[in-house]
N, C-alpha and C positions, 0 to 999 in steps of 0.2 A: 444390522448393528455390527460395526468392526471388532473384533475381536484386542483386548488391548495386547499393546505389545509385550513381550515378555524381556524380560531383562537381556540387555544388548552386551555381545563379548568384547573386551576390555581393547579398544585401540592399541595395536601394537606400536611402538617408537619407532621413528621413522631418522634419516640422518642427513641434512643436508649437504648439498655441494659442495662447505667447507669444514662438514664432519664435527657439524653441530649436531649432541641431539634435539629433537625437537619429539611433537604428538604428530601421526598422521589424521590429516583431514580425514573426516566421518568416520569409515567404521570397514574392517575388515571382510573376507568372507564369511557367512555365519558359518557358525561351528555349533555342531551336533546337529539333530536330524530336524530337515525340515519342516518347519511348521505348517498347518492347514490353513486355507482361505485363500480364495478369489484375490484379495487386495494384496495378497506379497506377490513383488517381481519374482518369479526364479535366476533372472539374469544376473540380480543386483543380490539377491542369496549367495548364489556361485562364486562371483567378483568381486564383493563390495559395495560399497553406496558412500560416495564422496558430494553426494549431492550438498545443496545449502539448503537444509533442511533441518528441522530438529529433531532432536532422537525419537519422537513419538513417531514422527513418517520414514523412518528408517528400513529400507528393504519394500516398502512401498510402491506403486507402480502409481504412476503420472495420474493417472485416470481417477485410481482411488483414493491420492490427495485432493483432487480437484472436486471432486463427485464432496468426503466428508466434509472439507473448507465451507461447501456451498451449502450443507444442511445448516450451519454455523454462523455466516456472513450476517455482518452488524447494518443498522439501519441506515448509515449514512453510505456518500457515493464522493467522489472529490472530481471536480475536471479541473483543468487547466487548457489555459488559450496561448495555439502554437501557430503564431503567427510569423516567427521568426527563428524556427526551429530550436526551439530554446531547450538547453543542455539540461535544465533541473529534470526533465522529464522523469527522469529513469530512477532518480532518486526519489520523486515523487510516488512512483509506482512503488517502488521497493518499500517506502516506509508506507503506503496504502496497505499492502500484503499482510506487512508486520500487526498494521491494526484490524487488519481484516474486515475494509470495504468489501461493499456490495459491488462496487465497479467503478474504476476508474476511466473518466470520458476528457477524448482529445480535441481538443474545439479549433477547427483552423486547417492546417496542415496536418496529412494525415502520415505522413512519416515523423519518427522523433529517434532520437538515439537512446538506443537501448541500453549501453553498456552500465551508467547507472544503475539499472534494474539487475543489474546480479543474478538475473534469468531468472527472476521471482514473477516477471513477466510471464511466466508459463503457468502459472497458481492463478493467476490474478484475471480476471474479468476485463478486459479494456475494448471501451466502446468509440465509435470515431462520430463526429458531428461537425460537417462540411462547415458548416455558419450559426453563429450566437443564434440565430432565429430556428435552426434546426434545433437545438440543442436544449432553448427553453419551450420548441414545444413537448419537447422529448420529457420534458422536467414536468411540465401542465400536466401531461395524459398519465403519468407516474403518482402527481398528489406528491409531489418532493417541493417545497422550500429553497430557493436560490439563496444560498447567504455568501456572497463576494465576502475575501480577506486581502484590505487593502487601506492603504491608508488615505481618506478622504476627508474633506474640514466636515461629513454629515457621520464619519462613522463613529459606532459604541463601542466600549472596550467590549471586546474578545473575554475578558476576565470576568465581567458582570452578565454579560448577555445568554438567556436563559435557550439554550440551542435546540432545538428542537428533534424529535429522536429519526422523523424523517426528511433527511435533506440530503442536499447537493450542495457542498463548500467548492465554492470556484476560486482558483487563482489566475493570476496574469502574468502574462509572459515577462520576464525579470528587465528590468528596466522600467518601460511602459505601465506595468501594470494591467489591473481591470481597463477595458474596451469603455468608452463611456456607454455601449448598448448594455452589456452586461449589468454596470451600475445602476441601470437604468430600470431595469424588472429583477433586480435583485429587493427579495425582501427586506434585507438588511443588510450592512455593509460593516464588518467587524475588525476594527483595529488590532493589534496588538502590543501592548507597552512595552516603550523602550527609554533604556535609561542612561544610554550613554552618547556618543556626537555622530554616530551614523544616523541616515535618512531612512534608511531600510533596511531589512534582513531579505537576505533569498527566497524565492520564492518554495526552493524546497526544506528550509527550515523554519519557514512560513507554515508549509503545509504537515510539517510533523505536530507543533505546537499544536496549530488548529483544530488535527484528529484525534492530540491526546488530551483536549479539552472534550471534544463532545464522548470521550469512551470514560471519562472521569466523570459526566454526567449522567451517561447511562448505562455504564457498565459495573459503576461503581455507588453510583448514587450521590456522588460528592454535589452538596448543594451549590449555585452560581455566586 
């Protein structure tokens, strides 16, 4: 059991290039005598923590974010299909973190660009699955729920659809879309309403809405 943190000392002002002031990112050296426990850096004690992180993992070491994240991690999982090295990636990841998946899985190509993920990539769980067939037996032997988020003339609104608390939300690579295999052994195929003259939303603002429907229904209780 982590010990909680104790009140963090006041970012000092920092001044830009053109002699703006501005806040420095994160958080100074800590001041006064160091605290006990396994989970603070001393490195990041001594120097700082600019990490992107929030104040509760402040002076924290990599290990002991990663280790509490994972007593914590919520019931759902999100992949995405990278078939054409598709740039949402990272963004996807990043807002997974935020809602804190159990793991994020890369269907396709197993390189993706990181630089979206704001190195939240380091927090975050990501699993690689060669081919759709890999991926859904991965999802079988799990007891996870395929629910694709795509727009199909068979799918249910996203809005009404009662989500289930373990699954796997997949998306498709932007343009394209869900793979017809995917569509295919996905339990359900869930739209999202839109109300103005585009065809589509990105895939990575696809995949925020969709995680913060299923944490509004079970994190929150908010009825479908």
């Amino acid at each position: 059991m982590k010990k909680p943190l104790p009140e963090l000392p006041d970012p000092t002002d920092a001044t830009d290039p053109h002699g703006t002031p501005g806040p420095t990112v994160g958080v100074g050296p800590w001041e006064g005598e160091a605290p006990d426990g396994e989970h603070w850096d001393r490195e990041l004690l001594a120097a700082g923590d600019t990490r992107n992180v929030v104040d509760a993992y402040r002076y924290w070491t990599h290990e002991a974010i990663v280790a509490d994240l994972d007593e914590r991690r919520h019931g759902f999982h999100v992949a995405i299909e990278n078939w054409q090295h598709d740039l949402n990636i990272g963004s996807v990841v990043r807002t997974a973190n935020a809602f804190l998946a159990r793991e994020v899985h890369i269907i396709g190509r197993r390189r993706w660009n990181r630089r979206g993920a704001m190195v939240t990539d380091r927090y975050q769980h990501v699993r690689h699955h060669p081919t759709v067939a890999d991926f859904t037996a991965w999802a079988a032997a799990e007891g996870l729920a395929v629910i694709g988020i795509d727009n199909f003339p068979d799918s249910v609104p996203l809005e009404t659809y009662d989500l289930p608390e373990k699954c796997v939300l997949v998306f498709g690579q932007e343009g394209p879309g869900l793979t017809p295999e995917v569509h295919e052994v996905a339990e359900a195929t869930l739209s999202i309403a839109q109300f103005g003259s585009t065809r589509s939303i990105n895939a990575s603002a696809a995949a925020a809405i969709a995680m913060h429907g299923w944490v509004r229904r079970h994190v929150f209780g908010q009825p479908v």
